[in-house]
One Martini backbone bead per residue (centre of mass of N, CA, C, O) as a GRO file, in nm:
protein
  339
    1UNK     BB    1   4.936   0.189   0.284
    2UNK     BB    2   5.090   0.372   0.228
    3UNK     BB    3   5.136   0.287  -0.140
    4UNK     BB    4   4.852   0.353  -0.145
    5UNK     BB    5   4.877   0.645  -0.111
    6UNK     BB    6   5.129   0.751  -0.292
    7UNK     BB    7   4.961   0.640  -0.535
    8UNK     BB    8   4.669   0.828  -0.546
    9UNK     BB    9   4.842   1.087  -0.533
   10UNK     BB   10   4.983   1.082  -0.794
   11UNK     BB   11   4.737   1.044  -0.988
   12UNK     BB   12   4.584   1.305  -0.899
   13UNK     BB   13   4.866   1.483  -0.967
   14UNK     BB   14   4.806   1.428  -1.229
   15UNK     BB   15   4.539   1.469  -1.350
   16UNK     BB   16   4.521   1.790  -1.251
   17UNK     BB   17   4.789   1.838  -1.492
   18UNK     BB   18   4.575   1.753  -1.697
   19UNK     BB   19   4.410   1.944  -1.701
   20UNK     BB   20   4.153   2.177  -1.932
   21UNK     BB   21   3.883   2.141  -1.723
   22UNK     BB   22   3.663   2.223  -1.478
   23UNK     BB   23   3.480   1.939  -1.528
   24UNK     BB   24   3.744   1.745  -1.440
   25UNK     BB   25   3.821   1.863  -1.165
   26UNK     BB   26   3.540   1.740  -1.038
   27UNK     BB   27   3.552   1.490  -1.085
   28UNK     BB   28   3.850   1.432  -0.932
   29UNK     BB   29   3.695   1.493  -0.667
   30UNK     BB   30   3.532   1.272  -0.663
   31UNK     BB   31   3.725   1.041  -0.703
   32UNK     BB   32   3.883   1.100  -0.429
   33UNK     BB   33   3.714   1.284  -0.208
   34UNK     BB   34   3.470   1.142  -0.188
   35UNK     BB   35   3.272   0.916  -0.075
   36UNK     BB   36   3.368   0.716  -0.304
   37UNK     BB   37   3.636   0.731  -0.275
   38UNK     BB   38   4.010   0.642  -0.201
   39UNK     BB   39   4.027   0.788   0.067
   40UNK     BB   40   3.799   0.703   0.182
   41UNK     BB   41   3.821   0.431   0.186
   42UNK     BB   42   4.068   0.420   0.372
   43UNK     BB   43   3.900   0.530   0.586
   44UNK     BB   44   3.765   0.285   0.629
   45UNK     BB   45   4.003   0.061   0.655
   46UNK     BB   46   4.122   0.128   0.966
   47UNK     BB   47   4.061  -0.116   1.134
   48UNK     BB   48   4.307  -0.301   0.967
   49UNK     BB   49   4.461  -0.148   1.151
   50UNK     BB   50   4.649  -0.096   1.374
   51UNK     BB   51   4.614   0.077   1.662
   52UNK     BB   52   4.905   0.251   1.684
   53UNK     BB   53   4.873   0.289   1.341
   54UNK     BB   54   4.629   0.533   1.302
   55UNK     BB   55   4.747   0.785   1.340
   56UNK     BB   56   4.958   0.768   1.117
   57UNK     BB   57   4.745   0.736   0.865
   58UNK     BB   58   4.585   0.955   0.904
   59UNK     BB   59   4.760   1.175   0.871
   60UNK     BB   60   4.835   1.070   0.555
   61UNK     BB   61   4.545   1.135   0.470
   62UNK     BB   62   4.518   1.416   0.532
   63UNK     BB   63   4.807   1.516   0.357
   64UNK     BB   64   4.680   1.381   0.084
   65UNK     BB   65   4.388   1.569   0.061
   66UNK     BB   66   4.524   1.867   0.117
   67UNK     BB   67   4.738   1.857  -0.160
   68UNK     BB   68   4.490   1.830  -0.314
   69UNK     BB   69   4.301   2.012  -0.286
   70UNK     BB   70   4.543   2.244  -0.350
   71UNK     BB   71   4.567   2.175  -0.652
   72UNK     BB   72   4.265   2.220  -0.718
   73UNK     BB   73   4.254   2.503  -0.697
   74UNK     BB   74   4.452   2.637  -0.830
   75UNK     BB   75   4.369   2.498  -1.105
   76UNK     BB   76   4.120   2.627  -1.105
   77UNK     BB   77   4.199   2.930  -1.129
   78UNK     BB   78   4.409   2.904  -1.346
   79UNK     BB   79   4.179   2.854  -1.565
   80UNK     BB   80   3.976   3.063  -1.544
   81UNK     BB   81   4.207   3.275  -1.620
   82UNK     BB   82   4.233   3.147  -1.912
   83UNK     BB   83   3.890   3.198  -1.976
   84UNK     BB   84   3.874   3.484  -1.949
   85UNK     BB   85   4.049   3.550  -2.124
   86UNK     BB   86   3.936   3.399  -2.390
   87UNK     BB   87   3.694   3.584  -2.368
   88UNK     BB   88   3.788   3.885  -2.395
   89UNK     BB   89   3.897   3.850  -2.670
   90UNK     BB   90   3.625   3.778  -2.782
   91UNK     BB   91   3.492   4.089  -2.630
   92UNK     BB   92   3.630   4.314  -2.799
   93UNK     BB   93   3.571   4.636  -2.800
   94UNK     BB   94   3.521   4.880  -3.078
   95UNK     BB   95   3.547   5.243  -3.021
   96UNK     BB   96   3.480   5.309  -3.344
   97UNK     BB   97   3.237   5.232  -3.372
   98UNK     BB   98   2.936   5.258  -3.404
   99UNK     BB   99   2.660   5.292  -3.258
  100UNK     BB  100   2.360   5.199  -3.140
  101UNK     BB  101   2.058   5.281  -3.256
  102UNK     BB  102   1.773   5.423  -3.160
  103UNK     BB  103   1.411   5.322  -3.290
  104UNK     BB  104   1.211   5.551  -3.323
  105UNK     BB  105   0.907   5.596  -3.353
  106UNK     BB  106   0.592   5.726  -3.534
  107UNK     BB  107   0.307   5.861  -3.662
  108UNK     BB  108   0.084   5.782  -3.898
  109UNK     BB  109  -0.035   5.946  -4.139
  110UNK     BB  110  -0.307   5.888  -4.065
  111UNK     BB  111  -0.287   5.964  -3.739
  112UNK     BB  112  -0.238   6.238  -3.796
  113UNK     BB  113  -0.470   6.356  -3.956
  114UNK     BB  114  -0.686   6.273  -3.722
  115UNK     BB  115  -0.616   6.442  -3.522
  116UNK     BB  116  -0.621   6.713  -3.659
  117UNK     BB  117  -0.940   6.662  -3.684
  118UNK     BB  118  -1.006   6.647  -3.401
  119UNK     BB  119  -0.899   6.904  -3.295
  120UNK     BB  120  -1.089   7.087  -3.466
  121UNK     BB  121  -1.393   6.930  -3.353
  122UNK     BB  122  -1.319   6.982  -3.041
  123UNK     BB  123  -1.274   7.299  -3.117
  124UNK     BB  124  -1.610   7.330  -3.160
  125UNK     BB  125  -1.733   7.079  -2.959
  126UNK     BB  126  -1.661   6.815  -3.060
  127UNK     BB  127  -1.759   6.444  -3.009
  128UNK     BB  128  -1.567   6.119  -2.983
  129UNK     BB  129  -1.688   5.832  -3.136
  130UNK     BB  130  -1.739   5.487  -3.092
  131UNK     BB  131  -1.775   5.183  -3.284
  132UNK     BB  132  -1.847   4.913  -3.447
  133UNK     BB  133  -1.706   4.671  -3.689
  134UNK     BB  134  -1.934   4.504  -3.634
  135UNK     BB  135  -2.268   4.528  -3.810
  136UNK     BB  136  -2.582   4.583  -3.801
  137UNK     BB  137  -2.791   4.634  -4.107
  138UNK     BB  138  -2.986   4.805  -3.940
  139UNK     BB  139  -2.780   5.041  -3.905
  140UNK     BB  140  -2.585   5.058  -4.204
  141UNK     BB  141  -2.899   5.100  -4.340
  142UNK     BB  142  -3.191   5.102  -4.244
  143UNK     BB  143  -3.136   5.400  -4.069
  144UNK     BB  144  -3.012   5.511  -4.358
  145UNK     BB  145  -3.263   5.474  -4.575
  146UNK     BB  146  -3.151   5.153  -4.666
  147UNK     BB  147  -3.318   4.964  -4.786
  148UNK     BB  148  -3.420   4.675  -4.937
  149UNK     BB  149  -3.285   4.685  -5.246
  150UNK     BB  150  -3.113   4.908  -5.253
  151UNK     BB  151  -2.927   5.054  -5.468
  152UNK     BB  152  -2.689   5.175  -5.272
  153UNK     BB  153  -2.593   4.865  -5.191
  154UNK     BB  154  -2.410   4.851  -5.446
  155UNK     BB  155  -2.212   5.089  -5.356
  156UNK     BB  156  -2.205   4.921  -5.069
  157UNK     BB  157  -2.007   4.659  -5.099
  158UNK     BB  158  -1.959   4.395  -4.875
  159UNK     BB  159  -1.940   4.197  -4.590
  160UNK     BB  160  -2.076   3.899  -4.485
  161UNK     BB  161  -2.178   3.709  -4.197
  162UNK     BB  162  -2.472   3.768  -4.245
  163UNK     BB  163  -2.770   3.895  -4.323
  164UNK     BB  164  -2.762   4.116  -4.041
  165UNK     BB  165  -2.459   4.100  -4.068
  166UNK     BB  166  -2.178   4.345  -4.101
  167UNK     BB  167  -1.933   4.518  -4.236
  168UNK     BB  168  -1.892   4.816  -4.238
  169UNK     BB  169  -1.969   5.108  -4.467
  170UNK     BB  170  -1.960   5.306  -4.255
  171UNK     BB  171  -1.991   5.530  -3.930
  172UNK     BB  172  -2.300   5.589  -3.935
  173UNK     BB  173  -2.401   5.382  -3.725
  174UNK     BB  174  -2.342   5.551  -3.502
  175UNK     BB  175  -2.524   5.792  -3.494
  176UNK     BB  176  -2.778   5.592  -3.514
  177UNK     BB  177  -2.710   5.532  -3.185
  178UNK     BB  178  -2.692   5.794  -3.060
  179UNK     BB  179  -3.006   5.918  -3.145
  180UNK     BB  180  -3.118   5.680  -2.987
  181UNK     BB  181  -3.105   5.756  -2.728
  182UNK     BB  182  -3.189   6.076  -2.689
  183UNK     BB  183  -2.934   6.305  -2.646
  184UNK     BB  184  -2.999   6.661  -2.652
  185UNK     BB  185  -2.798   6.746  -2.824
  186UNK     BB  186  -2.544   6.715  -3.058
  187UNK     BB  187  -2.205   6.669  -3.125
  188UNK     BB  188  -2.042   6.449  -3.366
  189UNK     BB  189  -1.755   6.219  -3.431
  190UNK     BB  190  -1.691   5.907  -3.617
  191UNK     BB  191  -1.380   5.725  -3.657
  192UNK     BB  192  -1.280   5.473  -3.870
  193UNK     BB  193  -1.340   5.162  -3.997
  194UNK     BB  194  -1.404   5.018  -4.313
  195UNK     BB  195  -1.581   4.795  -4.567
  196UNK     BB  196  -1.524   4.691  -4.874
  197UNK     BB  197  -1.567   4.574  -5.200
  198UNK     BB  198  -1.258   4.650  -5.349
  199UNK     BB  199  -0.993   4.715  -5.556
  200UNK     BB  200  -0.687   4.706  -5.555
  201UNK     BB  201  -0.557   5.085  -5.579
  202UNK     BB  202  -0.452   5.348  -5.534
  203UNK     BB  203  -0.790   5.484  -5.454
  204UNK     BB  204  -0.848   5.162  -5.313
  205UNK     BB  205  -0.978   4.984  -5.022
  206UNK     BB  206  -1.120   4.718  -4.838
  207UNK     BB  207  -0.970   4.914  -4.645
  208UNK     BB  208  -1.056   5.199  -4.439
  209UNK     BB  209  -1.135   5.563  -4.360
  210UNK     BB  210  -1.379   5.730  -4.135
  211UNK     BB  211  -1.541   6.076  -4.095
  212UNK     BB  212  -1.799   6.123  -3.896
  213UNK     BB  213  -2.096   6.365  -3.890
  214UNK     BB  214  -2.288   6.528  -3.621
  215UNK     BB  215  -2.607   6.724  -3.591
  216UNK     BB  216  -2.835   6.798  -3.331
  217UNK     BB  217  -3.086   7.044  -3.342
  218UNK     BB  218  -3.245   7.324  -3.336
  219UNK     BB  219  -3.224   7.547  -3.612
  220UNK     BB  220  -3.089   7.421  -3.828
  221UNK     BB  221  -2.887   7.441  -4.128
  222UNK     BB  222  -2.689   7.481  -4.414
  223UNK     BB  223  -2.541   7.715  -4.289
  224UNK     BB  224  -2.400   7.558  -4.075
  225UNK     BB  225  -2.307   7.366  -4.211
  226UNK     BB  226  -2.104   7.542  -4.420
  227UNK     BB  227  -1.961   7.690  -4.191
  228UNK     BB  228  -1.823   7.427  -4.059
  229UNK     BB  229  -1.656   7.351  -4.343
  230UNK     BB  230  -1.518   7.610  -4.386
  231UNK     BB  231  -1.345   7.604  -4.113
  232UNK     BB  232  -1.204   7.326  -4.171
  233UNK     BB  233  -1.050   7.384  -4.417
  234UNK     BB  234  -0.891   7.631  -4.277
  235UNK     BB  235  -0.772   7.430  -4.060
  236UNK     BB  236  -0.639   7.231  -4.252
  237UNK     BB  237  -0.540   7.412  -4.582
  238UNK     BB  238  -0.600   7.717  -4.488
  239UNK     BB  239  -0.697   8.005  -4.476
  240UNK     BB  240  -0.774   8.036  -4.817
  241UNK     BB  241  -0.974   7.848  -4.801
  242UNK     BB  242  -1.242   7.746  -5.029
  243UNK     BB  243  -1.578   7.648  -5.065
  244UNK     BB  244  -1.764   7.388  -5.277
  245UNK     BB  245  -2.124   7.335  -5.363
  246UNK     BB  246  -2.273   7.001  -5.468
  247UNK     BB  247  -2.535   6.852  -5.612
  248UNK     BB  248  -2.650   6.552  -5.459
  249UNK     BB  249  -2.664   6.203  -5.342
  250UNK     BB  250  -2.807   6.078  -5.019
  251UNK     BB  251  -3.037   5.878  -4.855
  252UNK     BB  252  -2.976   6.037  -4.539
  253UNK     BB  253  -2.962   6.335  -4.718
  254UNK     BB  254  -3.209   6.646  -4.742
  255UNK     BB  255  -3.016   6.745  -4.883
  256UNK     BB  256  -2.705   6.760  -5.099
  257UNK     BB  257  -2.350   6.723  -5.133
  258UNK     BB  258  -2.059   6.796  -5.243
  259UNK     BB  259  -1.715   6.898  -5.127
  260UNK     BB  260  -1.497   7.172  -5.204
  261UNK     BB  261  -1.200   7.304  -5.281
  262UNK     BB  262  -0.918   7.481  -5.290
  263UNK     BB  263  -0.617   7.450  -5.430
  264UNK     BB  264  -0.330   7.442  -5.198
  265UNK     BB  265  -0.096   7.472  -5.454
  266UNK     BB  266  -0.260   7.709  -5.654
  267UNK     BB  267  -0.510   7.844  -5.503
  268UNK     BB  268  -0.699   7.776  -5.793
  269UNK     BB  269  -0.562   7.806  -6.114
  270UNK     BB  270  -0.418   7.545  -6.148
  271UNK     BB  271  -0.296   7.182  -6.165
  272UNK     BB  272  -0.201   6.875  -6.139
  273UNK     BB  273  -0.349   6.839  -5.865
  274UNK     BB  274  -0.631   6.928  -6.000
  275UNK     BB  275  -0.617   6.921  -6.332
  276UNK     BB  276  -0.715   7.253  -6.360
  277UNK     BB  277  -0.963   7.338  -6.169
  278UNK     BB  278  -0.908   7.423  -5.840
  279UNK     BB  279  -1.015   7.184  -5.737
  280UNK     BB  280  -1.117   6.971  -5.453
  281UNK     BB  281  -1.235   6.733  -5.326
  282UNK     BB  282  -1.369   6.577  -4.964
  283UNK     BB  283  -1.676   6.572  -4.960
  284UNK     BB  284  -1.984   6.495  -4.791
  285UNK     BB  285  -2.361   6.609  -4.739
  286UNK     BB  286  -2.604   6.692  -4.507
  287UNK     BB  287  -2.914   6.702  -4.453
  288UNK     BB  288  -3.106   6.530  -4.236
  289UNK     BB  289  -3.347   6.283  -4.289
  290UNK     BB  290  -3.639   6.277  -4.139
  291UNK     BB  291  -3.650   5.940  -4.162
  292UNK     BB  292  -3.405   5.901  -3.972
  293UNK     BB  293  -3.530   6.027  -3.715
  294UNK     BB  294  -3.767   5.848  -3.697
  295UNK     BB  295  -3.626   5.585  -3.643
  296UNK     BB  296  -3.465   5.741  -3.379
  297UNK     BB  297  -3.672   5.910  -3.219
  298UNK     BB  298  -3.698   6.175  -3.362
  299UNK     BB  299  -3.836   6.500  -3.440
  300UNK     BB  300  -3.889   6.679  -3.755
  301UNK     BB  301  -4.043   6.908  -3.627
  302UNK     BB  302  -3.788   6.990  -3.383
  303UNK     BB  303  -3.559   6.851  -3.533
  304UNK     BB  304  -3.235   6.942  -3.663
  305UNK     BB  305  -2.989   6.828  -3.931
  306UNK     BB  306  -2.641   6.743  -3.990
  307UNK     BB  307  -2.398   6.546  -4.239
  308UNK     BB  308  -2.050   6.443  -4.252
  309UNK     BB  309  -1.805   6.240  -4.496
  310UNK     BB  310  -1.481   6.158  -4.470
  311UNK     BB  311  -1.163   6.016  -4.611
  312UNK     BB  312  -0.869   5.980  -4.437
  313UNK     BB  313  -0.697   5.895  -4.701
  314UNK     BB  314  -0.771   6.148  -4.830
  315UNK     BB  315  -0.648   6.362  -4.631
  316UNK     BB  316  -0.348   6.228  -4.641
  317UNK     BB  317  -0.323   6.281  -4.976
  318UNK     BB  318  -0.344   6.573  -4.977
  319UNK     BB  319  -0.167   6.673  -4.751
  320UNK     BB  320   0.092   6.480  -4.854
  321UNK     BB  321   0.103   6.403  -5.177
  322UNK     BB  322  -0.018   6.085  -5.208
  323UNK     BB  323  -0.031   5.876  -5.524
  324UNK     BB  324  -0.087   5.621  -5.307
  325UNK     BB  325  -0.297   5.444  -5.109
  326UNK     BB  326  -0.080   5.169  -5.072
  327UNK     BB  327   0.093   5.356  -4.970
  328UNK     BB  328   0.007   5.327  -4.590
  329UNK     BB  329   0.020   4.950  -4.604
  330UNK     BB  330   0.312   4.847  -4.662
  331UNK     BB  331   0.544   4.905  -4.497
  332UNK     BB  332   0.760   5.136  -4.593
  333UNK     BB  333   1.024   5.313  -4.454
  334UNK     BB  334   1.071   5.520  -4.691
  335UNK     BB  335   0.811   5.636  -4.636
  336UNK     BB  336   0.743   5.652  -4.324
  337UNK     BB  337   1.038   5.836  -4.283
  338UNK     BB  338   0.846   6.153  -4.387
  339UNK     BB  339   0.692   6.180  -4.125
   0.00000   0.00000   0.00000
C-alpha cells in the first residue's frame, strides 16, 4: 500500500511540474484527487488493510492528498501569472497614440432648413400639421379640383398602389383633410416627403420634400398672401430681401402666382448665381378656389383663403448654395460635415 501510495504520489507531482496550462491542472485534480481518483480508490480500498494498520494508511493518503492539493495550487498561482503577464505585454497602451473621436452627427442640411422655415411660420401664428405620405386619389387630386383624366395629372405622374390610392405628389392632401374637419379659422403648413416618377438628375429626384402652406378665414386677399411670403422671404434670405409675383396657373387656385425672390448673392444686379436675372424663383401660390371649397365643405361666399407651395430641397440648395440636388441623398460625409 505505502508503494502504491509513493506511486500515485510521485506521478501527479510529475504531471503537475509538467503542465503548462490551467486546463491541464484541472484534469490532474480530477483524475487523483477527484471522486474516481486514485487517492479516492486507496481510500476505498482501506477494508483490505488489517485493522491495526488502518490509521497509518489513512494518514499517509491524507498527507500525500495534502502534498497534492499544495502542489496543485502553487502550480495554479504561478500559470495565472505567467498568463497575467503575457496578457500585460499583448495589451500594452501607448499613451503617445491620438485618443479615439467620439463622431457626433449634426442635422441634415434638409432638416436644418425645414426647422428654420417651421420657426418662420410659427412664429406668425401657424401649426405644423402631417399627414399620411400613402394617400387617396380623391384627396392627392379629386378634392384639389384635379378630376380624373385632367392634363395636371400628367404633370404629377406618380406611383399607384391600387387606382385609388398613390404615393402622395404634394403635401396639398393634408390641407383637404384639414379643411375637411371644418375647425375655422385655419393657420397652417404641412411639410413632408412626397412622390413623382421623375428621373434622377441634379433639380429632380423621384423622392423629395414640400412644405405647403394654408390660411382660410374671412375676409382673406390676395394682399395678405403677398404680405405674409414677402415677410417670409425676408427672415429665411435677409431683411433686403424683395418678392415679384407672377401669373401662373394650378388647378387648386385661382388667381395663381410663381413667387420669385431677389438674388441673396447679388442683392438683385445679377450674376451666376441668378442667371443673370437678378431674381431666383422660389415658390407658387395663389387664392384657393371657391371649388375647393365646396368640395371640402366650406362655403366660398362667407370664407376666403390663400395656399402655397415651397420645395424643401429648393430652399436648402438656395440657401446654402449647393447645385447638385443628389449631394442631399448620397450620404457622403465630406459633404455633410460643412454644415
Amino acid at each position: 500500500m505505502k508503494d502504491q501510495l509513493e506511486r500515485i504520489k510521485a506521478e501527479a507531482l510529475a504531471k503537475i511540474e509538467a503542465s503548462d496550462a490551467l486546463e491541464k491542472l484541472n484534469d490532474i485534480r480530477v483524475a487523483y484527487l477527484g471522486k474516481k481518483g486514485e487517492l479516492t480508490s486507496v481510500l476505498k480500498s482501506m477494508k483490505e488493510v488489517a485493522p491495526e494498520d488502518r490509521p497509518k494508511v489513512g494518514q499517509m493518503v491524507n498527507d500525500a492528498r495534502a502534498l497534492i492539493e499544495e502542489k496543485l495550487e502553487a502550480t495554479k498561482k504561478e500559470l495565472a501569472r505567467k498568463a497575467r503577464e503575457e496578457q500585460m505585454k499583448k495589451e500594452v497602451i501607448d499613451v503617445t497614440l491620438p485618443a479615439k473621436k467620439s463622431n457626433v452627427g449634426h442635422s441634415h442640411p434638409n432638416t436644418i432648413a425645414l426647422e428654420e422655415v417651421e420657426r418662420i411660420f410659427v412664429g406668425m401664428g401657424y401649426e405644423v400639421v402631417e399627414g399620411p405620405e400613402v394617400e387617396y386619389d380623391l384627396y392627392n387630386f379629386e378634392k384639389l379640383n384635379i378630376p380624373a383624366n385632367h392634363p395636371a395629372k400628367d404633370e404629377q405622374d406618380t406611383f399607384y398602389i391600387n387606382k385609388d390610392i398613390v404615393l402622395r405628389t404634394q403635401t396639398s392632401p393634408v390641407q383637404a383633410r384639414v379643411m375637411e374637419k371644418g375647425k375655422l379659422p385655419i393657420r397652417m403648413i404641412a411639410p413632408g416627403r412626397v412622390f413623382r416618377s421623375d428621373e434622377v438628375d441634379a433639380t429632380h429626384s423621384p423622392s423629395f420634400h414640400q412644405i405647403e402652406g394654408l390660411v382660410v378665414d374671412k375676409n382673406i386677399t390676395f394682399a395678405d398672401l403677398k404680405g405674409t411670403l414677402a415677410e417670409f422671404a425676408k427672415e429665411l434670405f435677409g431683411e433686403d430681401t424683395k418678392v415679384k409675383f407672377r401669373p401662373h396657373h394650378f388647378p387648386f387656385t385661382e388667381p395663381s402666382a410663381e413667387v420669385d425672390v431677389t438674388c441673396f448673392k447679388c442683392g438683385g444686379k445679377g450674376c451666376r448665381f441668378c442667371k443673370g436675372s437678378g431674381w431666383i424663383e422660389i415658390l407658387g401660390c395663389g387664392m384657393v378656389h371657391p371649388h375647393v371649397f365646396e368640395m371640402c365643405g366650406i362655403d366660398p361666399e362667407e370664407y376666403t383663403g390663400f395656399a402655397f407651395g415651397v420645395g424643401l430641397e429648393r430652399i436648402a440648395l438656395l440657401k446654402y448654395e449647393i447645385d447638385d440636388m443628389r449631394l442631399l441623398y448620397e450620404n457622403d460625409e465630406r459633404f455633410l460635415k460643412q454644415f
